[in-house]
C-alpha positions as CSV (number, residue, x, y, z in Angstrom):
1,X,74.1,41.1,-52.7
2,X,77.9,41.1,-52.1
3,X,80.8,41.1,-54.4
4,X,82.1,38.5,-55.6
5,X,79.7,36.8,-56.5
6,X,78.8,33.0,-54.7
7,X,80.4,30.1,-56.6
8,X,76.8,28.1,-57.3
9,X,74.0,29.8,-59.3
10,X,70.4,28.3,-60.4
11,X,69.0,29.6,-63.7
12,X,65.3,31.1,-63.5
13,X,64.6,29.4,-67.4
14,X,66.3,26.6,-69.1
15,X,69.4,27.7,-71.0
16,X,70.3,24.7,-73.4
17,X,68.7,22.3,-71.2
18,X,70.4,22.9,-68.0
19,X,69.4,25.3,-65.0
20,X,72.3,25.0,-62.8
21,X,75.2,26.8,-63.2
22,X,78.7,27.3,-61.6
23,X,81.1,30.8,-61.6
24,X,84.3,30.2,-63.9
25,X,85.3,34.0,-64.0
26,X,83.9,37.8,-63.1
27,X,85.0,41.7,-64.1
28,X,83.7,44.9,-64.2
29,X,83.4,47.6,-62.0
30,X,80.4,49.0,-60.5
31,X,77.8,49.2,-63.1
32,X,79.3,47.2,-65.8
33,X,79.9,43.8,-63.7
34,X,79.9,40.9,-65.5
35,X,79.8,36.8,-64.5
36,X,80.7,34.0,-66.6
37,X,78.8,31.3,-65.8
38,X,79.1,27.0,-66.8
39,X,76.2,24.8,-66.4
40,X,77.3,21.5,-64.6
41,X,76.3,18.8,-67.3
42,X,78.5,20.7,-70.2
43,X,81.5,22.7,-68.9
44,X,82.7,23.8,-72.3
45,X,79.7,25.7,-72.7
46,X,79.5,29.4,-71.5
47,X,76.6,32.0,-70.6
48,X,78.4,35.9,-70.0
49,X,75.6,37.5,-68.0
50,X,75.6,40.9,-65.8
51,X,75.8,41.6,-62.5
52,X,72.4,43.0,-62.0
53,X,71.0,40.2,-64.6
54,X,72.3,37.7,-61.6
55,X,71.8,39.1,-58.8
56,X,67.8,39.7,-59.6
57,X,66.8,36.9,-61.8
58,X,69.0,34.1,-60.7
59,X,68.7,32.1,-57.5
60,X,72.2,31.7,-55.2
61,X,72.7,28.1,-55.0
62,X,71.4,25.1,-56.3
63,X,67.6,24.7,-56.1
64,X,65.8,21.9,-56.5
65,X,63.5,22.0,-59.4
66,X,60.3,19.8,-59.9
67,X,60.5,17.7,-62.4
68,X,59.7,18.5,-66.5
């Protein structure tokens, strides 16, 4: 997956009730890549995740999700 990372991001579990996120800011180099992530309905609240977390558990985009 290329650097930097795509702006829209889809959470593979619930993270305080929400599953889609947005990019605010990223860092690192190589291994230690980071990406700071907000979720849509709160955008006070922030997830700091790695790179390789992202890239491999997370979906690119938003996904729509059955319902709960």
């Amino acid at each position: 997956m290329k650097w930097p990372p795509t702006l829209c991001w889809t959470s593979p579990t619930t993270k305080n009730g929400n599953r889609h996120f947005q990019v605010k800011s990223y860092g690192g180099k190589k291994d230690k890549r980071w990406v700071q992530l907000f979720p849509l309905k709160d955008k006070n609240s922030l997830v700091k995740i790695s790179w390789d977390d992202l890239k491999t558990n997370w979906k690119s985009g938003w996904k729509i999700l059955p319902k709960d």
